[in-house]
C-alpha positions in Angstrom: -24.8 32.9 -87.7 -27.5 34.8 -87.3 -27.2 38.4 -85.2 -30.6 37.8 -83.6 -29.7 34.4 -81.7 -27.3 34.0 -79.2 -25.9 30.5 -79.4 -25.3 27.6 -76.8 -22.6 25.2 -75.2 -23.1 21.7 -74.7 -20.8 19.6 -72.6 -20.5 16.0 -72.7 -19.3 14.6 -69.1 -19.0 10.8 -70.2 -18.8 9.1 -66.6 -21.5 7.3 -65.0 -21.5 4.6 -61.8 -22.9 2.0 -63.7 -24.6 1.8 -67.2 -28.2 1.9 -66.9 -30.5 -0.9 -69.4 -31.9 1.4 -71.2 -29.8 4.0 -71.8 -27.8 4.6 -75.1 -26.0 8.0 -74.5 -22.1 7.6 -74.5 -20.9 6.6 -70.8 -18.0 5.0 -69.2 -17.6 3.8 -65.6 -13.8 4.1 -65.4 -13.5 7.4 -62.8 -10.0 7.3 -63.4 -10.5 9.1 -66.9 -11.3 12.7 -65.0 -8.1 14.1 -65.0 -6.8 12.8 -68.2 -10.4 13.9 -69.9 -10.5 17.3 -68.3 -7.6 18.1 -70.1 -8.5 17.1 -73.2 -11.9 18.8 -73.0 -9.5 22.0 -72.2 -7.7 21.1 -75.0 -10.8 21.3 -77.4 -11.9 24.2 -75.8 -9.1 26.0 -76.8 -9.2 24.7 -80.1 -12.8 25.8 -80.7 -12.4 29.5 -79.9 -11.0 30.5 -83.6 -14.9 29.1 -84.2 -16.2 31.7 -82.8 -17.2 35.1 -84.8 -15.6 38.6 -82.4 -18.4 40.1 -80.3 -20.7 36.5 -80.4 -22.0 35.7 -76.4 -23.4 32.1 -75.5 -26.3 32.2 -73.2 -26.3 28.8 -72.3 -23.9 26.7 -71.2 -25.3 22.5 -70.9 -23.4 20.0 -68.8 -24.9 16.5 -69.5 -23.9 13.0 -69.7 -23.3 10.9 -68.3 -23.4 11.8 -64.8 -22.0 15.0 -64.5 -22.4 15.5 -60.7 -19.8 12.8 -61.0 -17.1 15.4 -61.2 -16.0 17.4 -57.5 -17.5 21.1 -57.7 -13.7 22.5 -58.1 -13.4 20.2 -60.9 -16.8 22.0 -62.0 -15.5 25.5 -61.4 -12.1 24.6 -63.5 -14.7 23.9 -66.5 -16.4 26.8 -66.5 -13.4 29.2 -65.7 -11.9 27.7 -69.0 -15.0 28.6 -70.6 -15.0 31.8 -69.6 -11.9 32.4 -70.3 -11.8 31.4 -74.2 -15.6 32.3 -74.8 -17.8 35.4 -74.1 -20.2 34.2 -72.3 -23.2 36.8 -72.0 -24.4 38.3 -68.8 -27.1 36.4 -67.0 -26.6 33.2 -69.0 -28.4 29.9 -68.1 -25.6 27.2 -66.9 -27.3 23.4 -66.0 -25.9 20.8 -64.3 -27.5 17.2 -64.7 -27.0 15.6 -61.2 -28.2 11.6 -60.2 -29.7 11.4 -56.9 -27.3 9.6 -54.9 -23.9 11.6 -56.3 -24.8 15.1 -54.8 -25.1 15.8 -50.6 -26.1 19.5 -49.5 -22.6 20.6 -49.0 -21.7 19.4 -52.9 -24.5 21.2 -54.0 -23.8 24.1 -52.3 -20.5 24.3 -53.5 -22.0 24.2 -57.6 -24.3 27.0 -57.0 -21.1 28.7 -56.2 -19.4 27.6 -59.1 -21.9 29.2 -61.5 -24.1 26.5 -62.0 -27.9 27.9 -61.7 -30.0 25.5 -62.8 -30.1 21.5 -62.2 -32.0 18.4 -64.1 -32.3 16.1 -61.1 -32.7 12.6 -63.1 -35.2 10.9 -60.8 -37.0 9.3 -63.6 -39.5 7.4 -61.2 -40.2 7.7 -57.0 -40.9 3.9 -57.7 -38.4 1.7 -56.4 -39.5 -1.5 -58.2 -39.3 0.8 -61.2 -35.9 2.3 -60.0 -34.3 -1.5 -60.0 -35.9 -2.0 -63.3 -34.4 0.7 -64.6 -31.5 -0.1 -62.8 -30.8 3.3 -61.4 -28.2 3.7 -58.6 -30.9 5.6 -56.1 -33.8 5.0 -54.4 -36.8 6.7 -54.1 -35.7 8.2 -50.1 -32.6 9.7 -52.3 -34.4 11.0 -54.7 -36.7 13.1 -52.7 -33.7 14.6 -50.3 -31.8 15.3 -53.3 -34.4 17.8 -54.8 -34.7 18.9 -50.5 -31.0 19.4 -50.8 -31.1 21.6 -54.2 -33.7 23.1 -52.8 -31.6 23.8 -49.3 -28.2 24.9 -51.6 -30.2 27.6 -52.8 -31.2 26.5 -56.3 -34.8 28.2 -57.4 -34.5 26.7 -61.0 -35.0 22.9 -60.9 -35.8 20.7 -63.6 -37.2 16.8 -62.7 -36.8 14.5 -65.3 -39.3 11.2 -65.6 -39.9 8.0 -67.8 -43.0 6.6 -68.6 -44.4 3.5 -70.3 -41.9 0.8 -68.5 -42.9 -2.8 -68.2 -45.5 -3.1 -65.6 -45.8 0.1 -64.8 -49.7 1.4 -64.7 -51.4 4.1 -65.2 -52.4 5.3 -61.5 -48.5 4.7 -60.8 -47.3 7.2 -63.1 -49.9 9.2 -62.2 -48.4 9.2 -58.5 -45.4 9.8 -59.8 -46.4 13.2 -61.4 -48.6 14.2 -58.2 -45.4 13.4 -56.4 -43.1 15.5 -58.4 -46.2 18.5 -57.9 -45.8 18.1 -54.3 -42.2 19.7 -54.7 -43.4 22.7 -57.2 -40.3 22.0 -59.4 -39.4 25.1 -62.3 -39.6 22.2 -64.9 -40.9 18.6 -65.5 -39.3 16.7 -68.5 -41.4 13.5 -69.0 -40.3 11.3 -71.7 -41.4 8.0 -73.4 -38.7 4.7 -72.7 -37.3 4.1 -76.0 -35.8 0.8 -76.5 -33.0 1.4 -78.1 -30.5 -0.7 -80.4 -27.4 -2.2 -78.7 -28.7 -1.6 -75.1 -29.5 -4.4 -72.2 -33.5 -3.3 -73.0 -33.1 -4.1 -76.6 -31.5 -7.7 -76.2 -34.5 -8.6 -73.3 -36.8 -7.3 -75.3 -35.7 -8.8 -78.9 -35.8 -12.4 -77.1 -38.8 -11.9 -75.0 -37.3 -11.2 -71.1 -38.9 -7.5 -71.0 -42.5 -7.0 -72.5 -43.1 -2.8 -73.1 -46.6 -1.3 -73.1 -47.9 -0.9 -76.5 -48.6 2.3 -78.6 -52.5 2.8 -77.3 -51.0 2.1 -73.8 -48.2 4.7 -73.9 -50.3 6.6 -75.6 -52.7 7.1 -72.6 -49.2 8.0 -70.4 -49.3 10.9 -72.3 -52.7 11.7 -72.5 -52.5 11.9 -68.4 -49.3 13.6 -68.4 -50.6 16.3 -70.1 -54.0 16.4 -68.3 -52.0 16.4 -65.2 -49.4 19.1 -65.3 -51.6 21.9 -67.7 -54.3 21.5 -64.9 -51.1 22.5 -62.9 -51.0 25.4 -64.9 -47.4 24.2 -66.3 -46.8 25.3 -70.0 -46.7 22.5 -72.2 -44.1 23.9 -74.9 -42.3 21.0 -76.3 -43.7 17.1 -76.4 -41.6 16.5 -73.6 -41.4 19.5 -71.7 -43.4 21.1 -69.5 -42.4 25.1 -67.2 -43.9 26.4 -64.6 -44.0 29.4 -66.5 -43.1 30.7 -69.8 -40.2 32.3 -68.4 -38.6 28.7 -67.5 -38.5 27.0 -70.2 -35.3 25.5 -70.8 -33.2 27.8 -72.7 -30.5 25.9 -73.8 -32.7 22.6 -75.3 -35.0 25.4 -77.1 -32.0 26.3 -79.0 -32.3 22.5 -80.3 -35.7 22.5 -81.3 -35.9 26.4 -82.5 -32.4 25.4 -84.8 -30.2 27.9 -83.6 -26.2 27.1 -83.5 -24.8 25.5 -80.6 -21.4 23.8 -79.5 -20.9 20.8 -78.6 -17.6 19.8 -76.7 -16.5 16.1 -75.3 -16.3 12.7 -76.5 -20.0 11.9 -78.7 -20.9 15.7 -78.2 -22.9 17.0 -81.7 -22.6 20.4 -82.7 -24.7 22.6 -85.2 -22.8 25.8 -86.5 -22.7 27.7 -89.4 -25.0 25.6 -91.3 -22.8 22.6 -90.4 -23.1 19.6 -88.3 -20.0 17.1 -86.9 -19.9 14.6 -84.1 -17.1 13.9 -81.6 -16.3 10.1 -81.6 -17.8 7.8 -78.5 -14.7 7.0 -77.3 -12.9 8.8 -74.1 -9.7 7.3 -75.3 -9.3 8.0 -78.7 -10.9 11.8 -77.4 -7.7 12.2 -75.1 -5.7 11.1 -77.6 -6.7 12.9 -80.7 -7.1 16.2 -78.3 -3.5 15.8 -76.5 -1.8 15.4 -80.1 -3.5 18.3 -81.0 -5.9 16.7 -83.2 -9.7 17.7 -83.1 -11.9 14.5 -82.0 -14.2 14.6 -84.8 -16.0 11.3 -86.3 -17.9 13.1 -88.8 -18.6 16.4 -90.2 -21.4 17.2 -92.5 -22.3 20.8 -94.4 -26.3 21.1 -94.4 -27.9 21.6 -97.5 -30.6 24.1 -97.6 -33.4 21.2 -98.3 -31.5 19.2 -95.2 -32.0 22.3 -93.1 -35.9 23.1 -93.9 -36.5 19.4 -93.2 -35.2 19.8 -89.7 -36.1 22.6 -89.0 -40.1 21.2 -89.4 -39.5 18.3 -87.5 -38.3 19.9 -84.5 -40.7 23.2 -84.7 -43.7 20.4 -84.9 -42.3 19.4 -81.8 -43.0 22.5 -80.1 -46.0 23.9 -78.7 -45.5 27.0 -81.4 -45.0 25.2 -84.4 -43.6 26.2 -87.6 -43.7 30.4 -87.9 -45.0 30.0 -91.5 -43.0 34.1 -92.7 -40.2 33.0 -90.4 -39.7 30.0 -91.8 -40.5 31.7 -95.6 -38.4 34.7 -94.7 -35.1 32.3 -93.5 -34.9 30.1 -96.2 -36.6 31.7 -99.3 -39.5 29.4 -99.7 -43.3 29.3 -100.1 -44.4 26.7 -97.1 -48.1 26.9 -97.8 -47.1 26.7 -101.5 -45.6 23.4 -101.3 -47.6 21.9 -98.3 -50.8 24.0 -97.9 -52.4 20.6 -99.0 -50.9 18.2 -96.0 -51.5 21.2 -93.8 -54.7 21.0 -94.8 -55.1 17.4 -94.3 -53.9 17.2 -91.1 -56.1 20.1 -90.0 -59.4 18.1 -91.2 -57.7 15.5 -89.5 -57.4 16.9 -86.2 -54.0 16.6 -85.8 -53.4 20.4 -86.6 -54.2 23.7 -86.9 -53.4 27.2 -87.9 -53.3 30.1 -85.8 -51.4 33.4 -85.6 -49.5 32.5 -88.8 -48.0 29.4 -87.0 -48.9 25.3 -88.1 -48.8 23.6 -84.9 -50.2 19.9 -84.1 -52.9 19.3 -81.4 -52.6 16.8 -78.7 -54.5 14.3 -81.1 -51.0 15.5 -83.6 -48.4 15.4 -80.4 -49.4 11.6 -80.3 -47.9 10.7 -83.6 -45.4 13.3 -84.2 -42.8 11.3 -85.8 -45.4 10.2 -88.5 -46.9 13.8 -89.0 -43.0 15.0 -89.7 -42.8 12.2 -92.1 -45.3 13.6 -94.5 -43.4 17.3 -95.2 -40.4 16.2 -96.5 -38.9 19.2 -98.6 
C-alpha cells in the first residue's frame, strides 16, 4: 500500500426493479433480500477491518449496483455509520450514490444528502423514450428530467449523468440531442459509454439470432467522434474514454482510483477488490453471500495474487485509457522497469501512426488512439 494514495470503498447494492436487456452487472429483483443482505454486508464489513493497515483513510466511498436508491435513506445512513464506524474514513471524502430516475422523489433525496451522500450518478442513459423501452428502463424521459430538478432542489452541487450510445436505431442527431439536453442542466459530470452486447444477456440472444441489429464499428465510431466534439466545445475535460468534468476538480475520484491502479475495497455479493497487490471477487449470488457472511465465512469466489508482469500490464491498459497516459518515470520508478526500453518501438509506431504521442514524459493516445483502445493495449503486453 502505498503512503501516497489514499484508497477507495466500493459497495455493491445488488437489487434492481426489473433486469434491464442489456445489462450484465449482478442484480436481483427480490426486495425482500434488504434486511437479510444488510446484515451480511455488516457482517463483511466487520470482517474486512483487520484488512486495513492503522492510520490508512478512504477517500471515497462507491455505492453502485444495482439500483442503490433502492434502499430507504435510513437504510442508507445504517451503511455508512457502519462504515464509519470500522473504517477511517478521511475528512472531506467523496461518497456517491447511483440513483434510477423513478426510485428517488425530492423528499428521498433530501433525506441522502443528509446521510452523507455528496455526490449522485443519475442513470438516465437516454431522454429518448423509444430508446428508454428499448433499453427497457423503468423511467421515462418526464422522470428523468425532474429527477436531476429534484437532486438539484435536495441540494446536491455534484451530479454525474450517465448515457449510452450506439443502440439500434438510434442516429446521430438523436444522440446528439441527447448530449445538448443533458448541457441544458450544466451537470458536474457526463459519463457516456458505448452499449456492449454482452454474453448471457437478453441483447446477446436478440442479437445472436438476428431480433436486434447494433450499429457497426465506423458507426459507433462517429458517436464518439460527436461526443467528444460536443462536450470539449463545452469546455468539459475529457479525462478518461468515457468520462467527461466540468472541471478538473470533478473528476470522479473514486473510478480514478480504477484506472490510476490504486487499492480499493470492494464489499457485497460480485463486488471486486484490488489490495495489496491482490485481487478476489465476491460470488454473484445474494444467497450464498448471506449465507457464507452469517456463518462467518468470507463470500469470496476467487482470490488471485498479482504478479509483477500481471500488474505492469494493467496498469497500461487502464492509464491508455486516460486522458494522461502512462507517466513513463512513474511507471519506471513503481515497478523497476525500462518502458521506453522494451516498447520505445510500438510507442513509436503508434506515434507515426497517429494514434499517440509523447508529451511531458507521459505516452497518451489521441482521439484517432481513443477509437481503438482495446487494440492499442493489445500491442504492450509485458
Amino acid at each position: 500500500m502505498g503512503k501516497t494514495f489514499s484508497p477507495g470503498l466500493y459497495l455493491h447494492i445488488p437489487f434492481c426493479q426489473s433486469k434491464c436487456g442489456y445489462c450484465d452487472f449482478y442484480s436481483v429483483t427480490d426486495l425482500e433480500q434488504r434486511t437479510p443482505f444488510l446484515g451480511a454486508l455488516e457482517s463483511e464489513i466487520a470482517l474486512s477491518a483487520g484488512l486495513v493497515p492503522e492510520g490508512v483513510a478512504f477517500d471515497t466511498i462507491y455505492l453502485g449496483g444495482g439500483t442503490p436508491s433502492l434502499l430507504t435513506p435510513a437504510q442508507i445512513a445504517r451503511i455508512l455509520d457502519r462504515l464509519s464506524g470500522v473504517f477511517r474514513i478521511a475528512a472531506g471524502a467523496e461518497i456517491t450514490l447511483e440513483i434510477n430516475p423513478g426510485t428517488a422523489d425530492r423528499k428521498k433525496l433530501h433525506e441522502y444528502r443528509r446521510t452523507g451522500i455528496n455526490r449522485l450518478s443519475i442513470g438516465i442513459q437516454s431522454f429518448d423514450d423509444q430508446q428508454l423501452r428499448l433499453l427497457q428502463r423503468i423511467h421515462t424521459a418526464a422522470q428523468a428530467r425532474e429527477s436531476i430538478r429534484a437532486a438539484r432542489s435536495a441540494g446536491f452541487d455534484n451530479i454525474s449523468l450517465d448515457f449510452i450510445y450506439g443502440l439500434p436505431g438510434q442516429s446521430r442527431t438523436a444522440w446528439r440531442q441527447t448530449l445538448k439536453t443533458a448541457l441544458t442542466y450544466q451537470p458536474e459530470h457526463i459519463s457516456a459509454y458505448s452499449l456492449i452486447i454482452e454474453p448471457d444477456t437478453p441483447f446477446y440472444r436478440q442479437a445472436q439470432d438476428g431480433r436486434l441489429r447494433v450499429p457497426g464499428d465506423d458507426r459507433v465510431a462517429g458517436y464518439f467522434i460527436d461526443t467528444r466534439q460536443i462536450l470539449t466545445d463545452a469546455h468539459y475535460v475529457h479525462y478518461e474514454i468515457s468520462n467527461f468534468a466540468r472541471t478538473e476538480s470533478l473528476r470522479s475520484r473514486h473510478n480514478a482510483k480504477y484506472w490510476e491502479h490504486i487499492p480499493y475495497l470492494g464489499l457485497g455479493p460480485s463486488a471486486h477488490s484490488f489490495w495489496q497487490r491482490s485481487r478476489w471477487g465476491n460470488q454473484r449470488s445474494i444467497s450464498g453471500y448471506i449465507r457464507n457472511l452469517t456463518a462467518g465465512r468470507t463470500a469470496r469466489a476467487f482470490s488471485e495474487k498479482l504478479t509483477r508482469t500481471q500488474l505492469m500490464s494493467e496498469h497500461i491498459m487502464l492509464a491508455l485509457r486516460t486522458a494522461g497516459g502512462v507517466g513513463i518515470s512513474e511507471f519506471n520508478r513503481r515497478y523497476r522497469f525500462d518502458f521506453l526500453g522494451r516498447y520505445g518501438s510500438t510507442v513509436s509506431t503508434m506515434i507515426n501512426a497517429g494514434f499517440g504521442r509523447m508529451a511531458d514524459d507521459h505516452f497518451f493516445l489521441t482521439e484517432k488512439g481513443m477509437l481503438v483502445c482495446d487494440e492499442i493495449t493489445l500491442q504492450f503486453s509485458a
